[in-house]
Backbone of each chain as nested JSON, in Angstrom:
{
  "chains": [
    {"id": "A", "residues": [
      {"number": 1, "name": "UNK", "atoms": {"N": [18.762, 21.428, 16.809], "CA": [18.69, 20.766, 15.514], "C": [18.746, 19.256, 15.725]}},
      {"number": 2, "name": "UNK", "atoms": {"N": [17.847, 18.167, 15.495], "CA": [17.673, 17.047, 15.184], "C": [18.801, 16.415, 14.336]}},
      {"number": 3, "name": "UNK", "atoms": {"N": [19.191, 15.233, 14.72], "CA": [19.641, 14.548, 13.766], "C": [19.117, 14.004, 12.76]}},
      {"number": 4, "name": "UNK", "atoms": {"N": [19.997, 14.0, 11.733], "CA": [19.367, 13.963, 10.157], "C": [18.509, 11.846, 10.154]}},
      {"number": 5, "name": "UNK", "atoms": {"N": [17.139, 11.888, 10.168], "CA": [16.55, 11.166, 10.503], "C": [17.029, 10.294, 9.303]}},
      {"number": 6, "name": "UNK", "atoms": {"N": [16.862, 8.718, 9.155], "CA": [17.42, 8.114, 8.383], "C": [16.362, 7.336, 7.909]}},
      {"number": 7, "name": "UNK", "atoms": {"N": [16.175, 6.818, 6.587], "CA": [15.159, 5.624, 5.926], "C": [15.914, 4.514, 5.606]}},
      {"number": 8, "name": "UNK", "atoms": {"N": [14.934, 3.942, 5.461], "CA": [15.3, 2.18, 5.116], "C": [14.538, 2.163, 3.935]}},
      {"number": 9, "name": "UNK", "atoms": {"N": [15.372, 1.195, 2.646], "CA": [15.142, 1.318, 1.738], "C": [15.308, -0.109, 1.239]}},
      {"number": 10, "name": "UNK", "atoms": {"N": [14.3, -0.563, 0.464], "CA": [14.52, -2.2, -0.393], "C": [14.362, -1.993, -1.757]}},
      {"number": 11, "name": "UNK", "atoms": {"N": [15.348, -2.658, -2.43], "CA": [15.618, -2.941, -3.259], "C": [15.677, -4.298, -3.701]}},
      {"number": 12, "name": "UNK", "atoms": {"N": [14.852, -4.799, -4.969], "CA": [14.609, -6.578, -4.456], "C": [14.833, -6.234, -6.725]}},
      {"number": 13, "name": "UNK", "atoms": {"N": [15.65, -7.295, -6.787], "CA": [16.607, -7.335, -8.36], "C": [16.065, -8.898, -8.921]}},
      {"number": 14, "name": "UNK", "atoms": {"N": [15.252, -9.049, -9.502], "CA": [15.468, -10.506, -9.76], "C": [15.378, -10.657, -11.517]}},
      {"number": 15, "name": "UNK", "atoms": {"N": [15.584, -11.927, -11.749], "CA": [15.875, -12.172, -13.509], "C": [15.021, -11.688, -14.191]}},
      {"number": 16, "name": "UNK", "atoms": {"N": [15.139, -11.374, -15.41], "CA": [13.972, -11.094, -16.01], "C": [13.17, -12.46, -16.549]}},
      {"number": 17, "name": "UNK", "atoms": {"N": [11.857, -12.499, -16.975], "CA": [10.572, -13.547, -17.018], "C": [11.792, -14.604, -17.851]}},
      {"number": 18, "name": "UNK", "atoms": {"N": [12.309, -13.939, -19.266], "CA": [12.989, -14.502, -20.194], "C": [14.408, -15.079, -19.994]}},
      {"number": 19, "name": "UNK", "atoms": {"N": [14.848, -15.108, -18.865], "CA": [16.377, -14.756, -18.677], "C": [16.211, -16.735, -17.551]}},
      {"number": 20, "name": "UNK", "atoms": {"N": [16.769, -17.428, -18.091], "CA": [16.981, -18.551, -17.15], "C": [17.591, -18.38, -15.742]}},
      {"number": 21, "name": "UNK", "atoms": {"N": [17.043, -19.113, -14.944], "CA": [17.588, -18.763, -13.363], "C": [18.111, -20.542, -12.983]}},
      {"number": 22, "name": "UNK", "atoms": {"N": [19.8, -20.618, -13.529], "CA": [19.806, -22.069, -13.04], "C": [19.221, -21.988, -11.655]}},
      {"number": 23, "name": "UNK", "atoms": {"N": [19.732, -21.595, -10.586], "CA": [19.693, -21.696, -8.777], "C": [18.126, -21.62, -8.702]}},
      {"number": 24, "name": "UNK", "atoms": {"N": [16.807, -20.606, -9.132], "CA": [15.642, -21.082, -8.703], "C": [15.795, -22.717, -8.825]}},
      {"number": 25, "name": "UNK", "atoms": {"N": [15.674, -23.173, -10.431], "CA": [15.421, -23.785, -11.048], "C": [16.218, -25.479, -10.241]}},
      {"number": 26, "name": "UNK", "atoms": {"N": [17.546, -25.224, -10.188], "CA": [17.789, -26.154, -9.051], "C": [16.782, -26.714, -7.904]}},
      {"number": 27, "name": "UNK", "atoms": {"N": [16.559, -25.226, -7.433], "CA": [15.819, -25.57, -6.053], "C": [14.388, -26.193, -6.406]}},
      {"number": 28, "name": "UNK", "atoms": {"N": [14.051, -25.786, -7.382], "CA": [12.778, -25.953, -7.615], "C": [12.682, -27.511, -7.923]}},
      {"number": 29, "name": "UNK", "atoms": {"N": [13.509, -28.48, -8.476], "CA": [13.761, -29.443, -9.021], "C": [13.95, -30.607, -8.079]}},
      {"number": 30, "name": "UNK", "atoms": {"N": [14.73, -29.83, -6.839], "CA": [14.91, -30.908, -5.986], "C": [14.052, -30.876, -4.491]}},
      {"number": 31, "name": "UNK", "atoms": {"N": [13.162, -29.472, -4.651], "CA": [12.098, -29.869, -3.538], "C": [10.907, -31.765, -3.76]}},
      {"number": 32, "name": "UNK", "atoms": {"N": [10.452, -32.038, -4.845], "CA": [9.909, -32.806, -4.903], "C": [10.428, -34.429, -4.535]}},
      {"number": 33, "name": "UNK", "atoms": {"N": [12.133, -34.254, -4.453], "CA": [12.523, -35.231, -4.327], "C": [12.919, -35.044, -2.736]}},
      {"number": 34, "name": "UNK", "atoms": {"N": [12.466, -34.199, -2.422], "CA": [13.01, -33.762, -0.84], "C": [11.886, -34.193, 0.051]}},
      {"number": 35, "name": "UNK", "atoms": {"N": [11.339, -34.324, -0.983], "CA": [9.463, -34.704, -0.14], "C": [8.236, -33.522, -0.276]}},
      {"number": 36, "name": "UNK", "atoms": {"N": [8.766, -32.191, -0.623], "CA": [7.755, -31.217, -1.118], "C": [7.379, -30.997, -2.44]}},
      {"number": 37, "name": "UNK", "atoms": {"N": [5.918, -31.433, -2.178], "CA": [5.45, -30.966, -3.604], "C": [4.38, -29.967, -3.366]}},
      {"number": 38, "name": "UNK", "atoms": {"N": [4.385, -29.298, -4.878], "CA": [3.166, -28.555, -4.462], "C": [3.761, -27.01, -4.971]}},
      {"number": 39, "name": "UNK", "atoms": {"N": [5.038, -26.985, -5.239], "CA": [5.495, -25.975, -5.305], "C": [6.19, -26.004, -7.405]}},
      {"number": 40, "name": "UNK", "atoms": {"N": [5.814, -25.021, -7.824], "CA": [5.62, -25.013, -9.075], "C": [6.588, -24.38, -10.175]}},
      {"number": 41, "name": "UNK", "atoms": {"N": [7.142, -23.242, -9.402], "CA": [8.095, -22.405, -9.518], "C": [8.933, -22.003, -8.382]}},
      {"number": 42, "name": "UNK", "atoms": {"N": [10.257, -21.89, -8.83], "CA": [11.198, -21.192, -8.02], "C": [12.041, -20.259, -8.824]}},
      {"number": 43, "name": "UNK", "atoms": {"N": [12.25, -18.836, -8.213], "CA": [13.303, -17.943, -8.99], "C": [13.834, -17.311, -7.82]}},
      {"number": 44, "name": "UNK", "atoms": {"N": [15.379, -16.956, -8.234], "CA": [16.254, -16.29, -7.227], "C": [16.694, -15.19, -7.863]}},
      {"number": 45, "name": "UNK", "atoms": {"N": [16.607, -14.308, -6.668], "CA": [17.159, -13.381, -7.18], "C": [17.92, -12.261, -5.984]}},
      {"number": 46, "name": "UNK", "atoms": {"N": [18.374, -10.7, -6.199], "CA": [18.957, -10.299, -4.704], "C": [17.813, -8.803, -4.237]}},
      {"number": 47, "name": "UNK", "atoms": {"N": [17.884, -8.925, -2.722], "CA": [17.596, -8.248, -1.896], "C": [18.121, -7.676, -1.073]}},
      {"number": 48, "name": "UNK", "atoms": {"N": [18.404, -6.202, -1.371], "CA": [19.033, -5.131, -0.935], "C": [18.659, -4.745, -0.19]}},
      {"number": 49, "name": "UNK", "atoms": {"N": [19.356, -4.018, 0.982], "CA": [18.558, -3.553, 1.832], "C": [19.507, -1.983, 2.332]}},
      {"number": 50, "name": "UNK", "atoms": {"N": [19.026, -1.13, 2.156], "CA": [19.978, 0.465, 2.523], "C": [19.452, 1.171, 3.261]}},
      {"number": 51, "name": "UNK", "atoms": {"N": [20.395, 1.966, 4.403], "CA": [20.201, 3.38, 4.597], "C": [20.004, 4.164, 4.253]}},
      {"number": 52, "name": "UNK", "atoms": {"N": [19.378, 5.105, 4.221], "CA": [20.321, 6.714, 3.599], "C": [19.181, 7.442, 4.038]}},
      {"number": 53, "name": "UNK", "atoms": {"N": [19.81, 9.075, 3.824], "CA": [19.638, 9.831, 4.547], "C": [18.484, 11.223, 3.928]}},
      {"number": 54, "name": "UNK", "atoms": {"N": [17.958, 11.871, 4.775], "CA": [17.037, 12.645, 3.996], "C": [17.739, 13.315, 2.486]}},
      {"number": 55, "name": "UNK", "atoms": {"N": [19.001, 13.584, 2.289], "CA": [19.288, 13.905, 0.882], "C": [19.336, 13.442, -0.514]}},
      {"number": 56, "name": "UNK", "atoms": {"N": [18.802, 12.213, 0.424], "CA": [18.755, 10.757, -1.2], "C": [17.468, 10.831, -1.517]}},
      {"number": 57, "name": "UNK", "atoms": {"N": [17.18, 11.165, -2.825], "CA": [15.951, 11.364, -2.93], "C": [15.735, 9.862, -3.855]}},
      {"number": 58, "name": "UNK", "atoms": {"N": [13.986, 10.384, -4.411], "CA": [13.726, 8.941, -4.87], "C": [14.524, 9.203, -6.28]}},
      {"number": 59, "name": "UNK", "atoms": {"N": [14.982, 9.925, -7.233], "CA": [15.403, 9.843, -8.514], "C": [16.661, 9.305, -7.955]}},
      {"number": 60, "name": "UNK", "atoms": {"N": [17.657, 9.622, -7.179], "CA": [18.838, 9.197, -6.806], "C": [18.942, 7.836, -6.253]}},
      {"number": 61, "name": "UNK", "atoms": {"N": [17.537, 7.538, -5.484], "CA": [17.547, 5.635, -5.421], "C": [17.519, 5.195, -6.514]}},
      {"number": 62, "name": "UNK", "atoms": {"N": [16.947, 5.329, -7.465], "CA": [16.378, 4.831, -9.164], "C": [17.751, 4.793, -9.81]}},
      {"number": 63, "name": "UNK", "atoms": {"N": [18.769, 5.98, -9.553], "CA": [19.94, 5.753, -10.437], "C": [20.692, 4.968, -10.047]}},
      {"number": 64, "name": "UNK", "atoms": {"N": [21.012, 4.697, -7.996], "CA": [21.804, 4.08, -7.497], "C": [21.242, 2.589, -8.094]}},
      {"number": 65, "name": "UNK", "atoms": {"N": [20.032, 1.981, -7.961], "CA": [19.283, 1.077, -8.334], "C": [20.03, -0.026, -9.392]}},
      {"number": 66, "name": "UNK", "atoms": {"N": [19.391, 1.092, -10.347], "CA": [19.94, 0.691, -12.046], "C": [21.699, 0.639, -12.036]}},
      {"number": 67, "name": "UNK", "atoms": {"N": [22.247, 1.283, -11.709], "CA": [23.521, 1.488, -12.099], "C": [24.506, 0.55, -11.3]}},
      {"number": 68, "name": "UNK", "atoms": {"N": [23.498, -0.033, -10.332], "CA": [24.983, -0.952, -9.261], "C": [24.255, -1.754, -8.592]}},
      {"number": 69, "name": "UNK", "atoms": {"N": [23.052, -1.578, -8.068], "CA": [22.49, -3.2, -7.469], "C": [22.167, -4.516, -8.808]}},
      {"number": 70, "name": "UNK", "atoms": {"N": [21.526, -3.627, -9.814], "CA": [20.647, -4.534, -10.839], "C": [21.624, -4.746, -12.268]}},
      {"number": 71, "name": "UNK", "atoms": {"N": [21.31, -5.118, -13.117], "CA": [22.2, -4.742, -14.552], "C": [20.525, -5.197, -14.946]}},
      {"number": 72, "name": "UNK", "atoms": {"N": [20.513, -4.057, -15.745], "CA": [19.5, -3.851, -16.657], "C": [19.223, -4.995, -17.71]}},
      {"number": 73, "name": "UNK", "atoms": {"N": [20.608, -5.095, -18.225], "CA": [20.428, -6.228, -19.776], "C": [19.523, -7.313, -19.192]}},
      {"number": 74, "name": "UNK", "atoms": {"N": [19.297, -8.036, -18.07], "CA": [18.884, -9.224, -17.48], "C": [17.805, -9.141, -16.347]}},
      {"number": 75, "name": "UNK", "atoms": {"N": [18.031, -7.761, -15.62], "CA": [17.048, -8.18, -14.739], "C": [16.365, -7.187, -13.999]}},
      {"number": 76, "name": "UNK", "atoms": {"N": [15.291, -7.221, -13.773], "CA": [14.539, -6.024, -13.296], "C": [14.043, -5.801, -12.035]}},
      {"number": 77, "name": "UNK", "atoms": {"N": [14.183, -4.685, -11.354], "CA": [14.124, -4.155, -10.135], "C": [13.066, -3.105, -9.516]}},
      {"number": 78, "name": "UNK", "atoms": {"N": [12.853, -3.352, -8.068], "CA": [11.521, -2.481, -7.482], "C": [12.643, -1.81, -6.712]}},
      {"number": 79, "name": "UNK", "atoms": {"N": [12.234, -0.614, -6.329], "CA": [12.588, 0.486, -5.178], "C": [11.309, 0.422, -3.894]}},
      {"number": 80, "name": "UNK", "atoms": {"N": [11.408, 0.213, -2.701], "CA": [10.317, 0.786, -2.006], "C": [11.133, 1.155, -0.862]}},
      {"number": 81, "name": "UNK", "atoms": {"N": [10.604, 2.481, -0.303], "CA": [11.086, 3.295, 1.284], "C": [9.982, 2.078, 1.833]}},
      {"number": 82, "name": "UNK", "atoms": {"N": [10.661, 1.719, 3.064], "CA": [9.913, 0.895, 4.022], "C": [9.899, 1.359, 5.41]}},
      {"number": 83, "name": "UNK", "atoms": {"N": [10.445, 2.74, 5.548], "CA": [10.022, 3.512, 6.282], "C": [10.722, 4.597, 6.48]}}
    ]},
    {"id": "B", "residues": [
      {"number": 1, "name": "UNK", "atoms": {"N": [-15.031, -28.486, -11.666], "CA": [-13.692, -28.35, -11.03], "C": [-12.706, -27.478, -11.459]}},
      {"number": 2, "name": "UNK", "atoms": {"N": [-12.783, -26.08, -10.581], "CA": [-11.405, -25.139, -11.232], "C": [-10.359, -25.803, -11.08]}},
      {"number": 3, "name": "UNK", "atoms": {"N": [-9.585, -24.895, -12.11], "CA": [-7.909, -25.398, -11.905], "C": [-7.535, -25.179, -10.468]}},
      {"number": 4, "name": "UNK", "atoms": {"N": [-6.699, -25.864, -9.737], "CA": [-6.07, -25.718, -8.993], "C": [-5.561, -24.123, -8.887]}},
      {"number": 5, "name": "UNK", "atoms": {"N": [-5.599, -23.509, -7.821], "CA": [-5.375, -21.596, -7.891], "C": [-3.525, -21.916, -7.284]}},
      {"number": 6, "name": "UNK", "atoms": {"N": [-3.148, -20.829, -7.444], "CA": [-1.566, -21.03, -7.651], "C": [-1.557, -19.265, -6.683]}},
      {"number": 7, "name": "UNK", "atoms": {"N": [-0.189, -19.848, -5.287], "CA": [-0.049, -18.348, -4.6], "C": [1.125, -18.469, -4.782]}},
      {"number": 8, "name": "UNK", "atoms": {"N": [1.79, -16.525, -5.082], "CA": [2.772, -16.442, -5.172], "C": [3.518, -16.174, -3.682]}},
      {"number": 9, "name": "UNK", "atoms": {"N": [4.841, -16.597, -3.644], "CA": [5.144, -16.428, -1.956], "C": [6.487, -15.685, -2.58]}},
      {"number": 10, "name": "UNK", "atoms": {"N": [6.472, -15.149, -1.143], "CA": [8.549, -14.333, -1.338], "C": [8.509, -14.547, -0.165]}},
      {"number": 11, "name": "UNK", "atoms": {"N": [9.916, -14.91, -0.267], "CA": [11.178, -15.164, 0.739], "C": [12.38, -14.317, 0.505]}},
      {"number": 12, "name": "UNK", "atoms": {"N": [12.245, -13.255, 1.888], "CA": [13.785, -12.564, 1.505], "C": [14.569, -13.446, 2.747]}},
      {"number": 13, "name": "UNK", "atoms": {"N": [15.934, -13.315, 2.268], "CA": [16.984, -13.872, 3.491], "C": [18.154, -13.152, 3.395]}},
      {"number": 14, "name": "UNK", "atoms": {"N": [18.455, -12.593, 4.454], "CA": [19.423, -11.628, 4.967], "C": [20.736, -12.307, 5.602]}},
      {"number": 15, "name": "UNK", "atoms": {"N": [21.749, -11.725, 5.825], "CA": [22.964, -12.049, 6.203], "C": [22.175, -11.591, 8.146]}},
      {"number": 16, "name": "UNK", "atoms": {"N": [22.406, -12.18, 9.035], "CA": [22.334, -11.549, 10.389], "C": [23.173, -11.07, 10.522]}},
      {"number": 17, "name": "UNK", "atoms": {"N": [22.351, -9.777, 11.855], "CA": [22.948, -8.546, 11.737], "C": [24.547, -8.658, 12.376]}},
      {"number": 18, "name": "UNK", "atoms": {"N": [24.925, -9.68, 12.934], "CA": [26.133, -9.805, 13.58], "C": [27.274, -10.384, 12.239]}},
      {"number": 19, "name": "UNK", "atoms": {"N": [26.504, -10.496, 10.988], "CA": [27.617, -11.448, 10.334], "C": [27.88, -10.297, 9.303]}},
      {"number": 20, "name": "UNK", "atoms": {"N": [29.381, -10.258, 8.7], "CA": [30.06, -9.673, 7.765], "C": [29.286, -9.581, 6.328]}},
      {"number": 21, "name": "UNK", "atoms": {"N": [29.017, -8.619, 5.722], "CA": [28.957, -8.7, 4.655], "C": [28.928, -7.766, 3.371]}},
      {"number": 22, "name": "UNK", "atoms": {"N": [30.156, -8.632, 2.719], "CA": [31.388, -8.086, 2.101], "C": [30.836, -7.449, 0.802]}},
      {"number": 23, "name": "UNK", "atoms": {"N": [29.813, -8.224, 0.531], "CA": [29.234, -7.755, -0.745], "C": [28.121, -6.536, -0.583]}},
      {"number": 24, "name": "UNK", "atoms": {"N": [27.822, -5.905, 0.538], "CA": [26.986, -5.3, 0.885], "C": [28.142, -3.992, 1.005]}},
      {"number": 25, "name": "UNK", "atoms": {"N": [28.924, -3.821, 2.055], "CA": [30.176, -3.166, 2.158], "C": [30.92, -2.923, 1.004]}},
      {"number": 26, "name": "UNK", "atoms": {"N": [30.782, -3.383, 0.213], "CA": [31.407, -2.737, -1.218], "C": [30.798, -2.01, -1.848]}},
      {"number": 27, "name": "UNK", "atoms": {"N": [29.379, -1.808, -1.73], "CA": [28.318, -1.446, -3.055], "C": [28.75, 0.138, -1.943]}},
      {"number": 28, "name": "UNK", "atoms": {"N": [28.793, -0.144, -0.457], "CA": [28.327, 1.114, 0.035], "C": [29.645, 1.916, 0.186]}},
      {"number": 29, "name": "UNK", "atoms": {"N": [30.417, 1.131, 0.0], "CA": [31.942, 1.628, 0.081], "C": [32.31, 2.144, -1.258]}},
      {"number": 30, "name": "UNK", "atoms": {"N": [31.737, 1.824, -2.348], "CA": [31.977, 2.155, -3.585], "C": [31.165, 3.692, -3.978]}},
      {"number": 31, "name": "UNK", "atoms": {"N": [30.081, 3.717, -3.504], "CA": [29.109, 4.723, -3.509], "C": [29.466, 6.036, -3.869]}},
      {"number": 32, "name": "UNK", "atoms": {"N": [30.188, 6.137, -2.684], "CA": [30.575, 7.885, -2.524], "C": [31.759, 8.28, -3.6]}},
      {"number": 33, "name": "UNK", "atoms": {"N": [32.545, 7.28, -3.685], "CA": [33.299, 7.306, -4.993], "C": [32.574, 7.639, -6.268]}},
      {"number": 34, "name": "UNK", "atoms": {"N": [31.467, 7.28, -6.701], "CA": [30.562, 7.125, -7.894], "C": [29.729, 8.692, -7.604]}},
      {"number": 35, "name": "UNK", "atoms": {"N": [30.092, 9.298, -6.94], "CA": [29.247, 10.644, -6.314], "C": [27.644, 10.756, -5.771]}},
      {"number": 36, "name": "UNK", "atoms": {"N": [27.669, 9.669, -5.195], "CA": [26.513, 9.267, -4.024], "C": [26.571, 9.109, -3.056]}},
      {"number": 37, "name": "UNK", "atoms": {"N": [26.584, 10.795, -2.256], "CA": [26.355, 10.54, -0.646], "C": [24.725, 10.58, -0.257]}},
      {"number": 38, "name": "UNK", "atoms": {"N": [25.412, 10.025, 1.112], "CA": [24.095, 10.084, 2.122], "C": [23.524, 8.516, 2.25]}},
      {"number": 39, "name": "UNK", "atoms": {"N": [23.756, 7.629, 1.671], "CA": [23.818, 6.246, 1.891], "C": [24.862, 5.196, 2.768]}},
      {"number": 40, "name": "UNK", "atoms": {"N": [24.302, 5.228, 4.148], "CA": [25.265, 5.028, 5.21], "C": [25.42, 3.611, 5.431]}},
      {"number": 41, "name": "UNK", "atoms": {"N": [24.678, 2.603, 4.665], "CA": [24.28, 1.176, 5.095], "C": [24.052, 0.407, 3.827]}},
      {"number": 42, "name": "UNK", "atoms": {"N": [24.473, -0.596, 3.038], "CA": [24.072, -1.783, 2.003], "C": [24.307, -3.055, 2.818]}},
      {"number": 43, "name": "UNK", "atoms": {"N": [22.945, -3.462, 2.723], "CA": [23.215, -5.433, 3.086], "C": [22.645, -5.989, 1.985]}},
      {"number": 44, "name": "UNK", "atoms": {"N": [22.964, -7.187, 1.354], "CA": [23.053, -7.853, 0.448], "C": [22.649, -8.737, 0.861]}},
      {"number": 45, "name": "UNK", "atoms": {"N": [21.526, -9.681, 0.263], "CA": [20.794, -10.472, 1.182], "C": [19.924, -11.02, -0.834]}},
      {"number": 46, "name": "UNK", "atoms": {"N": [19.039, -12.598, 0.029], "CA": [18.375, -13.078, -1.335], "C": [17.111, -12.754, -1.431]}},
      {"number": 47, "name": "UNK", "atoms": {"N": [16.376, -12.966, -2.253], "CA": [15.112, -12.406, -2.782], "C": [14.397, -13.747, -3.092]}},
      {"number": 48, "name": "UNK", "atoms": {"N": [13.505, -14.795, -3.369], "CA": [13.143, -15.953, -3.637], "C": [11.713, -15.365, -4.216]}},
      {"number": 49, "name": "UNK", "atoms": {"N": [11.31, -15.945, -5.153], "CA": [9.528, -16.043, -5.696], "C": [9.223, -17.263, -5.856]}},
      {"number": 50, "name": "UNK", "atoms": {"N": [8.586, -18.084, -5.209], "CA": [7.641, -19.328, -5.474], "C": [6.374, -19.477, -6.393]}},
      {"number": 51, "name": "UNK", "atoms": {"N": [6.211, -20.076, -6.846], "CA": [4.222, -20.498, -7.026], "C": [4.515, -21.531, -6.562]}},
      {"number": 52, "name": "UNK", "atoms": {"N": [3.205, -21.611, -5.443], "CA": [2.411, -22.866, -4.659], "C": [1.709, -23.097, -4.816]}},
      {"number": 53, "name": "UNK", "atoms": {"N": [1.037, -24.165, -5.12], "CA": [-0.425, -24.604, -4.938], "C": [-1.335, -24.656, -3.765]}},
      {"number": 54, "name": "UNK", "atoms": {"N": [-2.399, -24.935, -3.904], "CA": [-3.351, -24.849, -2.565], "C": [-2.781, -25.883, -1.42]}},
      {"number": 55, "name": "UNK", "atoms": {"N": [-2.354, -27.194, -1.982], "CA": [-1.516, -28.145, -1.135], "C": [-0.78, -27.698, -0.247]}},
      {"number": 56, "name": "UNK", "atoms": {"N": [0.227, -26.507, -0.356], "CA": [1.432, -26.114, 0.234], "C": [0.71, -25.331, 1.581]}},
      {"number": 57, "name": "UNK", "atoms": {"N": [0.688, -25.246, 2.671], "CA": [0.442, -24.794, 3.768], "C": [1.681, -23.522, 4.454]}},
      {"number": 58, "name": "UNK", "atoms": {"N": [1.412, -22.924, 5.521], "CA": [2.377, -21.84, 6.267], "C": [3.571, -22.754, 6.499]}},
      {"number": 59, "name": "UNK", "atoms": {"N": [3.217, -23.661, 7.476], "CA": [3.923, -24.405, 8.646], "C": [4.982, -25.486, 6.963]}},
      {"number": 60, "name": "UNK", "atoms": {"N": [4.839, -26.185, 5.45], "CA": [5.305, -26.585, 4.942], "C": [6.228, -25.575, 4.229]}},
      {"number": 61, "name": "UNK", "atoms": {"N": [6.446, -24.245, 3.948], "CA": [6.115, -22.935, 3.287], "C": [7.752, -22.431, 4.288]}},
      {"number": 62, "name": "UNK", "atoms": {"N": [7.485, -22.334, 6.196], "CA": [8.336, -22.492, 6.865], "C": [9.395, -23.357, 6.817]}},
      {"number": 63, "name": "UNK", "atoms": {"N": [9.217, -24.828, 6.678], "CA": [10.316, -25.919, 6.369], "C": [10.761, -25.494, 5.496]}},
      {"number": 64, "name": "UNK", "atoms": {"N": [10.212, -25.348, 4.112], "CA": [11.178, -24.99, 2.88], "C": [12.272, -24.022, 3.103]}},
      {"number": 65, "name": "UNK", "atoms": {"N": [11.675, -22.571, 3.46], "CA": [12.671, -21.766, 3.832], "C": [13.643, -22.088, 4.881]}},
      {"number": 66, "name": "UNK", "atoms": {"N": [13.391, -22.529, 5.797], "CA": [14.63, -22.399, 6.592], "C": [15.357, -23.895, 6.005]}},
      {"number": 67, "name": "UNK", "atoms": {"N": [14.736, -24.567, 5.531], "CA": [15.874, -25.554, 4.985], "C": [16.893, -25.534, 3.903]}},
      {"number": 68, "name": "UNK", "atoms": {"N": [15.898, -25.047, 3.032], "CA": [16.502, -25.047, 1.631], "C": [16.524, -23.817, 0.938]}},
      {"number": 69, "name": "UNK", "atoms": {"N": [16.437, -22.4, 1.704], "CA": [16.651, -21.395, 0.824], "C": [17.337, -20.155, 1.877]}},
      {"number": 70, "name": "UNK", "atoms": {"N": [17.558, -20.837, 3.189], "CA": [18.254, -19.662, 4.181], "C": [19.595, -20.858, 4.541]}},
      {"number": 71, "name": "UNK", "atoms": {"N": [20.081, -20.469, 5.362], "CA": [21.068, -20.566, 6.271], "C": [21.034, -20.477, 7.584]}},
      {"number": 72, "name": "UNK", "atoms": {"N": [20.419, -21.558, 8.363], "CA": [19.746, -20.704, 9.967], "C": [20.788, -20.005, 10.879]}},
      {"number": 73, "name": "UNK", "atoms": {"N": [21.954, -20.891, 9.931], "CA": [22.995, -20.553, 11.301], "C": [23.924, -18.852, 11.004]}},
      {"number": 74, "name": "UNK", "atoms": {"N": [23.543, -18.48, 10.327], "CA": [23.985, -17.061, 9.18], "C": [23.015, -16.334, 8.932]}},
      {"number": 75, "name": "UNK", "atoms": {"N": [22.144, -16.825, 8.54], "CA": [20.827, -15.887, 7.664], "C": [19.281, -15.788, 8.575]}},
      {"number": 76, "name": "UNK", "atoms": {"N": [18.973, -14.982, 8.273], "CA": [17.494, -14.59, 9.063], "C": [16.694, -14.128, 7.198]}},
      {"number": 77, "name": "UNK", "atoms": {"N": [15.404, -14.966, 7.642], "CA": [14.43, -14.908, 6.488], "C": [13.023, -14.202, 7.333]}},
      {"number": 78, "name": "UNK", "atoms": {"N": [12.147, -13.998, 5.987], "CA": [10.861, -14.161, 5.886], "C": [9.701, -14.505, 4.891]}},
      {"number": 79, "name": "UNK", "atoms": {"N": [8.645, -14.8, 5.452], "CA": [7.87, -15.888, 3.973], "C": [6.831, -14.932, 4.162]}},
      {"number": 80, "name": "UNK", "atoms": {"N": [6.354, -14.608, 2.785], "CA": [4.849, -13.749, 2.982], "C": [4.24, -14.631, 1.694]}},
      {"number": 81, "name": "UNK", "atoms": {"N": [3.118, -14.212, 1.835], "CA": [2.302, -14.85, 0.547], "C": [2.059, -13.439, 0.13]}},
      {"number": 82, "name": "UNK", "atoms": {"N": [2.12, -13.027, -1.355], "CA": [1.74, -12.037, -1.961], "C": [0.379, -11.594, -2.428]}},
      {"number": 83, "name": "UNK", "atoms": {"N": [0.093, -12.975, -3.056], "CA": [-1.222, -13.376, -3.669], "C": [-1.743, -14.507, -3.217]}}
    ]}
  ]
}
């Protein structure tokens, strides 16, 4: 019997379109005075990155997702297996 | 003369793999409590979205990130262009 093979999983949470992001918005503000221009937008947001194991399926990433990386009221989130 | 075309870039930046991280270790430490096994690993790491203009190049694209949106001496990034 094989060991239970493992995936890698991303999870990437950022603000929603409507939801202000002081920290992009910082950064974004003080590249031009830094000497870069050219750059138009900045938004921050978090990137998760997990294990888990063949018993996690994809409905169970979607709940872990929503319920504890992201908060819904503000900001919206992708799931992808990356391998 | 078109408008100037606008690429979107992401930058994720990670904690390296040698450095602590506490906020990653909680989500996964909290987990199994919340009745979610099989998730052996959370790292907590940033997510960035840009728009650039045609001006902005790889090699300017590189400076930004490792200056102003990682941590070289802590964090490991990467820059992709999306669009």
């Amino acid at each position: 019997m094989g060991a239970p093979t493992v995936a890698r999983v991303v999870v990437d949470v950022m603000p929603k379109p409507e939801i202000l992001d002081p920290q992009g918005q910082a950064v974004a503000g003080a590249l031009p005075r830094l000497g870069f221009t050219g750059v138009s937008e900045v938004r921050q947001g978090k990137h998760f990155e997990l294990e888990v194991d063949d018993s996690v399926d994809d409905e169970t990433l979607a709940k872990i997702a929503e319920g504890f990386l992201a908060n819904p009221v503000i900001e919206e989130w992708t799931v992808r297996r990356i391998s």
